[in-house]
C-alpha positions as CSV (number, residue, x, y, z in Angstrom):
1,X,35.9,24.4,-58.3
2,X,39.3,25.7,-58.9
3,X,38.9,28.9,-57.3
4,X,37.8,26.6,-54.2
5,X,41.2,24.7,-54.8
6,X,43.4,27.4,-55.0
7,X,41.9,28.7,-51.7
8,X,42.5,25.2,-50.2
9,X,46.0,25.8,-51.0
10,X,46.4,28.9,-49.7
11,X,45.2,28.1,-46.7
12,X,47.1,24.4,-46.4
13,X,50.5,26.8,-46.7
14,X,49.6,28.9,-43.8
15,X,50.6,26.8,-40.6
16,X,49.1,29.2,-38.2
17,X,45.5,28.7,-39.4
18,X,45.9,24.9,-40.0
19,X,47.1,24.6,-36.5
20,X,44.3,26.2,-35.5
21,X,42.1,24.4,-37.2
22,X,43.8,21.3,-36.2
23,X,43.5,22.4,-32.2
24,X,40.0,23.1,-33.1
25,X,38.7,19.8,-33.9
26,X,41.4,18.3,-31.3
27,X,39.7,19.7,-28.8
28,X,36.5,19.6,-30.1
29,X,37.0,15.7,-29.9
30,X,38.4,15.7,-26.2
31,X,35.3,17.5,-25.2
32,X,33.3,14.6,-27.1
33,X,35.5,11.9,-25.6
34,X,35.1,13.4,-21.8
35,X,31.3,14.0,-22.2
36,X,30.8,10.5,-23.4
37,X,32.8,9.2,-20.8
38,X,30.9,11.4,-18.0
39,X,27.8,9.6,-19.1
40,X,29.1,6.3,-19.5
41,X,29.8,6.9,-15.9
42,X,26.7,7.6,-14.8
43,X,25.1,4.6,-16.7
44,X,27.3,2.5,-14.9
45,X,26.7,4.1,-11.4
46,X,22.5,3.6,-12.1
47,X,22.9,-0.1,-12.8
48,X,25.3,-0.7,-10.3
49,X,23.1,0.8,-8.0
50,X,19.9,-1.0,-9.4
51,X,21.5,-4.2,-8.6
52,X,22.6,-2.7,-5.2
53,X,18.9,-2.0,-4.5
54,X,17.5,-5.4,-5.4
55,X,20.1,-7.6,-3.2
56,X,19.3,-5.0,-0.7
57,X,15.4,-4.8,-0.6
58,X,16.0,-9.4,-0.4
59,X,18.3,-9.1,2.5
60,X,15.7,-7.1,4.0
61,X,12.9,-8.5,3.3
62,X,12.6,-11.0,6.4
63,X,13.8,-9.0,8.6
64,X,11.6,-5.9,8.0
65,X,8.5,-7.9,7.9
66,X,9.0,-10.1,10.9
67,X,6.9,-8.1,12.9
68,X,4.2,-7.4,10.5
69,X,4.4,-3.4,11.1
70,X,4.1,-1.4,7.7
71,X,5.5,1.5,9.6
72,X,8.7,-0.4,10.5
73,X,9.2,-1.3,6.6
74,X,8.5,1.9,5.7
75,X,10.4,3.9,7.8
76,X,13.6,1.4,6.8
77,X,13.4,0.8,2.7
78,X,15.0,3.4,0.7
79,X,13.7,3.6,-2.7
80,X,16.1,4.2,-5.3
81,X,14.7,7.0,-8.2
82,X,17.7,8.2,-11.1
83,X,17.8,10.7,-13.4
84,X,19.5,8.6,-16.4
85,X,21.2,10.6,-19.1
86,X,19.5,11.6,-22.6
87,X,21.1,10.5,-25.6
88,X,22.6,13.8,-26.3
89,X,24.0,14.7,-22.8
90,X,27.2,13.8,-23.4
91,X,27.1,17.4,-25.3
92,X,26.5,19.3,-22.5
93,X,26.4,17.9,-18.9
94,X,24.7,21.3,-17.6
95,X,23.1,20.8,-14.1
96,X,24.1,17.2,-13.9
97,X,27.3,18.6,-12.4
98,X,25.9,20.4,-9.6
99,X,22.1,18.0,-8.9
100,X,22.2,14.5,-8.4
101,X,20.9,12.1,-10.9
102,X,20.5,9.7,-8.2
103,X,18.0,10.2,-4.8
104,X,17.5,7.4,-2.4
105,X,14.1,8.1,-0.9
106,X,11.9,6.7,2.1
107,X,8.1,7.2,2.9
108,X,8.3,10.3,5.0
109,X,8.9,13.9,4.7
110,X,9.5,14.2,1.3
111,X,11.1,18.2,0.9
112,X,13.8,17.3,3.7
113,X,14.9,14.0,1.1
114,X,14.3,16.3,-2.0
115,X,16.7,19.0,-1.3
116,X,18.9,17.6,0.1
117,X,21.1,17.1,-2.9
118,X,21.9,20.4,-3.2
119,X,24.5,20.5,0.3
120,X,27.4,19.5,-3.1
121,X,31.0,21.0,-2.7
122,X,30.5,24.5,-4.6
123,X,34.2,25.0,-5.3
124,X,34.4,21.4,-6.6
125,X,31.5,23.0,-9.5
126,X,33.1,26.3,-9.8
127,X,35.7,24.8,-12.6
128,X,33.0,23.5,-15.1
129,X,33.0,20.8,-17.2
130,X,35.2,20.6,-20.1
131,X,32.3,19.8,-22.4
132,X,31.0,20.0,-26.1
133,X,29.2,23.0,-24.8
134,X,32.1,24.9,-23.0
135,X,34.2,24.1,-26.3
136,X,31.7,25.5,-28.6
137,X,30.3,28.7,-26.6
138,X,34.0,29.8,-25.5
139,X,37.1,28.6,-27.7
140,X,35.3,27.8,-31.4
141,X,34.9,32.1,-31.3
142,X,38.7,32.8,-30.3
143,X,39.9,30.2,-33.7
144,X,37.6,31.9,-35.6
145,X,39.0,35.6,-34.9
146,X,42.4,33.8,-35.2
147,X,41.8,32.2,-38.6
148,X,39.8,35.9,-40.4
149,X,41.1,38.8,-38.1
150,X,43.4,39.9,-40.4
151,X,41.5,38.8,-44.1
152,X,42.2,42.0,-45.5
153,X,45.6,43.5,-43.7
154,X,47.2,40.2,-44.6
155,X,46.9,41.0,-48.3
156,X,47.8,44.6,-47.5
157,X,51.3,42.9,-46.0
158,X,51.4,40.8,-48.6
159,X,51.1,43.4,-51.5
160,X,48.1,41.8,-52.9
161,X,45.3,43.8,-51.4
162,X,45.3,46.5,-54.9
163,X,45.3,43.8,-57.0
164,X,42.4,42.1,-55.3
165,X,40.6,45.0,-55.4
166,X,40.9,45.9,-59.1
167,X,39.2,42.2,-59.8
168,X,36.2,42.3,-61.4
169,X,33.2,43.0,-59.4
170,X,34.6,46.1,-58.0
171,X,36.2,44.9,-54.8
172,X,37.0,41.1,-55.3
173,X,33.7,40.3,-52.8
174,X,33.2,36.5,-54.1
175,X,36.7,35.8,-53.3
176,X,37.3,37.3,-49.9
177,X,33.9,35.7,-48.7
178,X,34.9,32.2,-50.6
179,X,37.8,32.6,-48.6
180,X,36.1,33.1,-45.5
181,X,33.8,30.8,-46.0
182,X,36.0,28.0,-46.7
183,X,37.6,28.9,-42.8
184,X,34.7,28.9,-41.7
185,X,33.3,26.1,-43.2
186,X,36.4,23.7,-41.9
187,X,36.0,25.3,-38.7
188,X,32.3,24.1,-38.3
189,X,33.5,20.6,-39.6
190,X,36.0,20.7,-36.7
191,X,33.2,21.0,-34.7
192,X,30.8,18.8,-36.0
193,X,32.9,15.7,-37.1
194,X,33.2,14.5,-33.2
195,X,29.6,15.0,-32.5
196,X,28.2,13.5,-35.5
197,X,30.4,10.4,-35.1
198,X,29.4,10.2,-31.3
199,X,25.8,10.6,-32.6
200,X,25.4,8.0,-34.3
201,X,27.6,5.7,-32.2
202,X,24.8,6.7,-29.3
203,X,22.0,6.5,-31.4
204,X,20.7,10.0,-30.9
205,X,17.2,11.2,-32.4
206,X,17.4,12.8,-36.1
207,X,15.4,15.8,-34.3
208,X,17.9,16.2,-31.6
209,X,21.0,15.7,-33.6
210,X,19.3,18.0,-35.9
211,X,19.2,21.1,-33.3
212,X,22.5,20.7,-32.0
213,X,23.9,21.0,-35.9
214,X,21.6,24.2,-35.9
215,X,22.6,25.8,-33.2
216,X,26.6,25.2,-33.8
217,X,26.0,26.2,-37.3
218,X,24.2,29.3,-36.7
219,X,26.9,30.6,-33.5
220,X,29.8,30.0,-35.8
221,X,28.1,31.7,-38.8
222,X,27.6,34.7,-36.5
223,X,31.1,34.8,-34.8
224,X,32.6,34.4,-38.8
225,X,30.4,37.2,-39.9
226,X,31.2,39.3,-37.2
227,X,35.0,38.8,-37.4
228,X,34.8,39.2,-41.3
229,X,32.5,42.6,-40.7
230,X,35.2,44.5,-38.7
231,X,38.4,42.7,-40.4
232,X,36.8,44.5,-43.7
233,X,36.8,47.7,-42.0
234,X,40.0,48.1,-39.5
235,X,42.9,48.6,-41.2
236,X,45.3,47.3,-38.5
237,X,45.7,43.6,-37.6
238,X,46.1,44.7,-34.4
239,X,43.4,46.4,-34.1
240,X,41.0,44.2,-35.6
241,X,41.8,41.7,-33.5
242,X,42.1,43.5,-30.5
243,X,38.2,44.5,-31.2
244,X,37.5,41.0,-31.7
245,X,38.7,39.7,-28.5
246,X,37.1,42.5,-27.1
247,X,34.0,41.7,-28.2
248,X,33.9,37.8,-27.1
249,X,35.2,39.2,-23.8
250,X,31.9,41.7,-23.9
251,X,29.7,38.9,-25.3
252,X,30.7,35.8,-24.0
253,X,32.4,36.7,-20.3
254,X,30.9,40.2,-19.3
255,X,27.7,40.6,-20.5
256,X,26.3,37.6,-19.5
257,X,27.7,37.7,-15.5
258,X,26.3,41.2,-15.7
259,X,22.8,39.6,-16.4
260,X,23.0,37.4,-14.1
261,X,23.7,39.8,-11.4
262,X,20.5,41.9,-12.5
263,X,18.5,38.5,-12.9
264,X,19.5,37.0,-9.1
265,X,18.5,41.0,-8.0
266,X,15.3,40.8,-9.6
267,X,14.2,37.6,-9.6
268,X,15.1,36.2,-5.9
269,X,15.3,32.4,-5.4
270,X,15.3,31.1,-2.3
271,X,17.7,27.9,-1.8
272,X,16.0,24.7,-1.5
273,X,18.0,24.5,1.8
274,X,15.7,26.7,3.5
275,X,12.7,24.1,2.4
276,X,14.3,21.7,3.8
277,X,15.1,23.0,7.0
278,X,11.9,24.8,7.0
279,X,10.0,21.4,6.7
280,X,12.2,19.5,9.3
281,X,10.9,21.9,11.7
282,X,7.7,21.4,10.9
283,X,8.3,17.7,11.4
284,X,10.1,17.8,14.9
285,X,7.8,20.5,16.0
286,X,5.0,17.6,15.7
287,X,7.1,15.3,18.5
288,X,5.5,18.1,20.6
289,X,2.5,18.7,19.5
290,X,-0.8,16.5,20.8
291,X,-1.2,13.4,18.8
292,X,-5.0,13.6,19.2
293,X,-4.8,17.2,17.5
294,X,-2.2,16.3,15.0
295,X,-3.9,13.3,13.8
296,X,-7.5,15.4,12.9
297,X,-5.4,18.2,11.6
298,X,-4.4,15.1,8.9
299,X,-7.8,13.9,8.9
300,X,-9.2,17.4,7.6
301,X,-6.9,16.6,4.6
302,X,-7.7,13.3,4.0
303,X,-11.1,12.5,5.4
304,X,-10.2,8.8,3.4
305,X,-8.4,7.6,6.5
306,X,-10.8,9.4,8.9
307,X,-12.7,5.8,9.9
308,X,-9.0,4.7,11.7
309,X,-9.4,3.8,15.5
310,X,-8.4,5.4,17.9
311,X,-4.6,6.2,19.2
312,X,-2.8,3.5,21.0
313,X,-1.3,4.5,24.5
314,X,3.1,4.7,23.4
315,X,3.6,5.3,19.7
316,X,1.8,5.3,17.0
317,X,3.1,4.4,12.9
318,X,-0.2,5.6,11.7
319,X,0.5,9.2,13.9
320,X,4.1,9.2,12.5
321,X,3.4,9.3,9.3
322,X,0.3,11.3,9.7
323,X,2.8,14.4,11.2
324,X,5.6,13.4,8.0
325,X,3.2,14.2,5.6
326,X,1.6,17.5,7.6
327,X,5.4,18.7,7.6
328,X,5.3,18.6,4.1
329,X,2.2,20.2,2.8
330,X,3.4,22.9,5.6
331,X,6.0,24.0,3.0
332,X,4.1,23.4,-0.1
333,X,3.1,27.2,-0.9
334,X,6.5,27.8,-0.1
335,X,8.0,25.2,-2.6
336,X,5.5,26.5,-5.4
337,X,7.2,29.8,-5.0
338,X,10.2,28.2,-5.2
339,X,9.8,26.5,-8.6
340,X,8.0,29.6,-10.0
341,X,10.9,31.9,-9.1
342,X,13.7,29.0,-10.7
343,X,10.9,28.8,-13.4
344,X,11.0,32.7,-14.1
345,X,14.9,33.0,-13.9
346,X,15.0,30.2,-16.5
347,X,12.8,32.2,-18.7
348,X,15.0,35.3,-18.7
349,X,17.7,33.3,-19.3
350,X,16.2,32.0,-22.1
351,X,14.8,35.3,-23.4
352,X,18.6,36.5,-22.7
353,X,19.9,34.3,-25.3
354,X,17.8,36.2,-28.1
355,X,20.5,39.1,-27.5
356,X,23.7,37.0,-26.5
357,X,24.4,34.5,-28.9
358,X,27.1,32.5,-25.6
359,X,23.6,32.3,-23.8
360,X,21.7,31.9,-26.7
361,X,23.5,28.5,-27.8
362,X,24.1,27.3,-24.3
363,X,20.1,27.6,-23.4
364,X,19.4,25.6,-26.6
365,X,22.4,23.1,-26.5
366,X,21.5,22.3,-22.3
367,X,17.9,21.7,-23.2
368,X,18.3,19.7,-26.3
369,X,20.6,18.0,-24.0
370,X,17.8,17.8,-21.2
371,X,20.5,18.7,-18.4
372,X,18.7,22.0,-17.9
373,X,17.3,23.6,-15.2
374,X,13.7,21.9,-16.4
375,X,15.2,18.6,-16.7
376,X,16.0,18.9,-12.8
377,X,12.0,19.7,-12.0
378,X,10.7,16.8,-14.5
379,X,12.8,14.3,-12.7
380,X,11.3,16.2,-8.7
381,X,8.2,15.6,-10.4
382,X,8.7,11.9,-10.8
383,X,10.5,11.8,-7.2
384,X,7.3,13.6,-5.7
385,X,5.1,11.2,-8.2
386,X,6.7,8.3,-7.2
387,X,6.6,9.2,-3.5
388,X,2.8,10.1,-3.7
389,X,2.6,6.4,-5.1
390,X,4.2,5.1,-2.2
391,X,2.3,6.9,0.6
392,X,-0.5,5.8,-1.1
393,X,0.7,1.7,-0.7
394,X,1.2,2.3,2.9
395,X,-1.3,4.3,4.5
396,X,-4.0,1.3,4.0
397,X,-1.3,-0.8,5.9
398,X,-1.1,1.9,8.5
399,X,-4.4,3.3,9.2
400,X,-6.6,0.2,8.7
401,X,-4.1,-1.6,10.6
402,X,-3.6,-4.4,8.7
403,X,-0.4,-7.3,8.9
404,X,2.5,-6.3,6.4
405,X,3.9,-10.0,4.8
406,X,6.8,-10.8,2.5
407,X,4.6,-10.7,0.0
408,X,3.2,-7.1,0.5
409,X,7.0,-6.0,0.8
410,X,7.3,-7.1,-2.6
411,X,5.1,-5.8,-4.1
412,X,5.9,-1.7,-3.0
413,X,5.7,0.7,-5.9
414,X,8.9,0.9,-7.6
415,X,10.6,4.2,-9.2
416,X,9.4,4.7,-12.9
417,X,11.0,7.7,-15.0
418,X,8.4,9.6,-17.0
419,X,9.3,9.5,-20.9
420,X,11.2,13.2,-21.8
421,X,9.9,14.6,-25.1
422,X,12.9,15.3,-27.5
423,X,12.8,19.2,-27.4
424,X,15.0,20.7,-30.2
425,X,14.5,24.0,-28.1
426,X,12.8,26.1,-31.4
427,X,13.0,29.3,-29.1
428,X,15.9,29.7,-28.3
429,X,17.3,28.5,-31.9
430,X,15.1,31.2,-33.5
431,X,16.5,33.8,-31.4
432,X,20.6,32.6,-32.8
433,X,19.5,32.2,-36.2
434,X,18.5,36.2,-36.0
435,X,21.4,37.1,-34.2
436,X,23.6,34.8,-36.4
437,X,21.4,36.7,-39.9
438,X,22.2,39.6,-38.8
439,X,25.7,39.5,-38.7
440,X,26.0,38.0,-42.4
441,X,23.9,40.6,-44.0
442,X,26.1,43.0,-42.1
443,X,29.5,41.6,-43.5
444,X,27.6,40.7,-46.9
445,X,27.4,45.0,-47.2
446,X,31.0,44.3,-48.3
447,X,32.8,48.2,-48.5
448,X,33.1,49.6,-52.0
449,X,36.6,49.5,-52.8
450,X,36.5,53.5,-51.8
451,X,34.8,52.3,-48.9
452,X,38.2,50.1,-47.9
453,X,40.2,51.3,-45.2
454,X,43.7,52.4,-46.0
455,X,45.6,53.2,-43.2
456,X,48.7,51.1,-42.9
C-alpha cells in the first residue's frame, strides 16, 4: 500500500499528467452529457410525434371515411413506425446520425417510402458525433501516450533511472508497471466514471453495461501496454512518442480508411436510392400498362384475391394497389442483394476489428449500443412487417369491395417494434481482448537491465 501511495504522489506533483487526466474524464463526461442529451431528444421527438399521430388519424377520421372507399383511406393515412433508442445508445449514436429513427408510411409501394431516408445532408454527417465512442476510440489513446511515453527517459532526466535499475529484482519491473498501472488505471476510471453514473441513471442492462466496461477496459489495456512496450525500449522521449503517435495515426486514422477503401472495392453496395427509383419506375410504368393484364399478373401472386369482380370502367382502388405492390416485388431480388452485400461489408468490418483494436471497439461499442448497421435492418424488418400487416387489413376492403366505416378506420394495424435482444457483441470483444493480451505479455517481457536502452 505504500508503494501505491508514494506513486500517487508522484504522480499528484506532475501537473502535466494530472491535467491530462483531468481533460480525460472532462471530456469523457461531455461526451456522456451530449450522447444522453441526443437521445433524450429523440424520446422527445417519438412522443411528440405519437401524439401528433393520434390527433391526426381523429381529425381524419370523418373525412376519410365519408365515402366508404378503403382505397381513399388508404392512400391518405400515414402510419407512424420509430426506431426508439436502446438504453445504452447514448454511448455511441452510430447510424442514428445518418438513418432516420422515424418513417411515416402509407399502404403502397413500400421500397420508394423505405429508402427514402437516406436523401440526408452528407456534409451535415461528415463531422461525426462527439460521442462516448469517438472519445474512447480516438483521444483516451493520445492521454495515454502522453501520460507513459516517456516512463523510462523521465527517470533518465531525472537521474533516477541507475538507481531504479539496481533495485532488487534486477530492473525495478514491479515498480515501473505499478507505476504504469496506476496511469492507467485512473485513466480507465476517467473513462468509466461518466458511463457508469449515466448507467445506472438510465437503467441499462447488467449484460450491456457489462460489455461496454469490457471493451473500454481491454482498448486501454492494449494502448497502455503498447505505449509502456516501446517507452521501455526507445531511449529518446522524442522518439518514443513520436512512434507512438505514429502508431495511433497507423491504427486508428490510416489503416482503417485504407480498409475501407479495399472493402467498398470488393464488396459493392448499391445505394438504396437506386431501389427506390428502380421501383418507382416500376410503379408509374403500371399507369400504362393494361389494367386487365396488370391485375392477373397480381392474381398469379395472390390467387387469395383472384374471386374479385371484374374492373370498373374509370379507376380502380383494388387495380391501384394491385400495380403498388407488383412495383415492389419487382425490386425484391434486387433488395435481397442489397441487404446481403450491407450484410457482408458488416461482416468484414467486424472481422476487421480482430486486427485493429479502433475498429475492433467501435464494432462492439455500436452494437452493444444497437445503432449499428443491423440495428437499421431489424427496425426495415418491422417497417416491411408492419406494412405486410397493413396490406393485409385493406385488400379485403378493396378486392371484396366492401364499405370502409369509422369504426374499420379505427381499428388499422398500428406500428409495433419487435423486442432487440441485448447483444454484448462476444465477437468482436474476443477479438480486443487478444489484441489487448498481446500487447501486455509483450510489455510484461520487461528488458533485462542490459537489455535497457542507453542512448541519451
Amino acid at each position: 500500500m505504500n508503494a501505491w501511495t508514494h506513486e500517487a504522489r508522484l504522480l499528484v506533483r506532475s501537473r502535466p499528467d494530472v491535467a491530462a487526466l483531468v481533460l480525460l474524464l472532462a471530456l469523457s463526461t461531455l461526451a456522456v452529457l451530449a450522447g444522453l442529451r441526443e437521445a433524450a431528444r429523440q424520446q422527445h421527438t417519438l412522443a411528440h410525434l405519437a401524439q401528433l399521430q393520434q390527433q391526426v388519424l381523429q381529425d381524419q377520421a370523418a373525412k376519410l371515411t365519408r365515402a366508404g372507399e378503403a382505397g381513399t383511406a388508404a392512400y391518405y393515412t400515414f402510419h407512424d413506425t420509430w426506431d426508439a433508442p436502446s438504453p445504452a445508445a447514448f454511448l455511441a449514436l452510430g447510424l442514428r446520425d445518418a438513418t432516420p429513427y422515424v418513417l411515416r408510411v402509407r399502404a403502397l409501394a413500400l421500397q420508394a417510402q423505405l429508402h427514402e431516408g437516406e436523401t440526408f445532408n452528407p456534409e451535415l454527417a461528415l463531422a461525426g458525433r462527439f460521442d462516448y465512442a469517438f472519445v474512447l476510440v480516438y483521444l483516451a489513446p493520445l492521454v495515454l501516450i502522453a501520460l507513459l511515453y516517456d516512463l523510462v527517459s523521465g527517470e533518465r532526466r531525472a537521474g533516477r533511472l541507475g538507481l531504479l535499475l539496481a533495485l532488487p529484482g534486477g530492473s525495478g519491473r514491479g515498480l515501473w508497471l505499478r507505476r504504469a498501472g496506476l496511469r492507467a488505471g485512473l485513466a480507465l476510471g476517467g473513462l468509466l466514471l461518466p458511463v457508469l453514473i449515466a448507467a445506472l441513471w438510465q437503467g441499462m442492462p447488467g449484460l450491456l453495461l457489462a460489455g461496454v466496461v469490457a471493451a473500454t477496459t481491454a482498448y486501454v489495456l492494449f494502448w497502455a501496454a503498447l505505449s509502456v512496450v516501446l517507452a521501455t525500449r526507445i531511449a529518446s522521449p522524442a522518439a518514443s512518442a513520436t512512434a507512438l503517435v505514429g502508431g495511433w495515426v497507423l491504427l486508428t486514422l490510416l489503416l482503417p480508411t485504407l480498409a475501407n477503401a479495399v472493402l467498398a472495392r470488393a464488396v459493392p453496395v448499391h445505394q438504396g436510392v437506386d431501389l427506390m427509383l428502380a421501383q418507382r419506375q416500376a410503379v408509374h410504368g403500371g399507369w400504362d400498362e393494361p389494367r386487365e393484364a396488370t391485375l392477373q399478373r397480381f392474381f398469379s401472386g395472390h390467387p387469395q384475391w383472384q374471386h374479385s369482380t371484374a374492373l370498373p370502367a374509370g379507376f380502380s382502388w383494388k387495380w391501384y394497389y394491385a400495380f403498388q405492390q407488383l412495383g415492389d416485388e419487382s425490386v425484391a431480388e434486387a433488395f435481397q442483394a442489397y441487404r446481403a452485400s450491407l450484410l457482408a461489408r458488416q461482416q468484414w468490418t467486424a472481422r476487421l476489428g480482430w486486427l485493429l483494436p479502433g475498429v475492433g471497439v467501435q464494432t462492439a461499442l455500436h452494437r452493444q449500443a444497437q445503432t449499428d448497421l443491423q440495428a437499421q435492418l431489424a427496425y426495415q424488418d418491422d417497417i416491411a412487417a408492419f406494412h405486410a400487416r397493413l396490406r393485409q387489413y385493406y385488400y379485403p376492403y378493396l378486392f371484396d369491395e366492401r364499405r370502409f366505416t369509422r369504426h374499420d378506420f379505427a381499428a388499422q394495424p398500428r406500428f409495433t417494434a419487435s423486442p432487440r435482444p441485448e447483444d454484448a457483441a462476444a465477437l468482436s470483444l474476443a477479438g480486443l481482448a487478444a489484441a489487448a493480451l498481446v500487447a501486455a505479455a509483450l510489455a510484461w517481457r520487461w528488458p533485462t537491465r542490459a537489455g535497457w536502452p542507453d542512448r541519451r
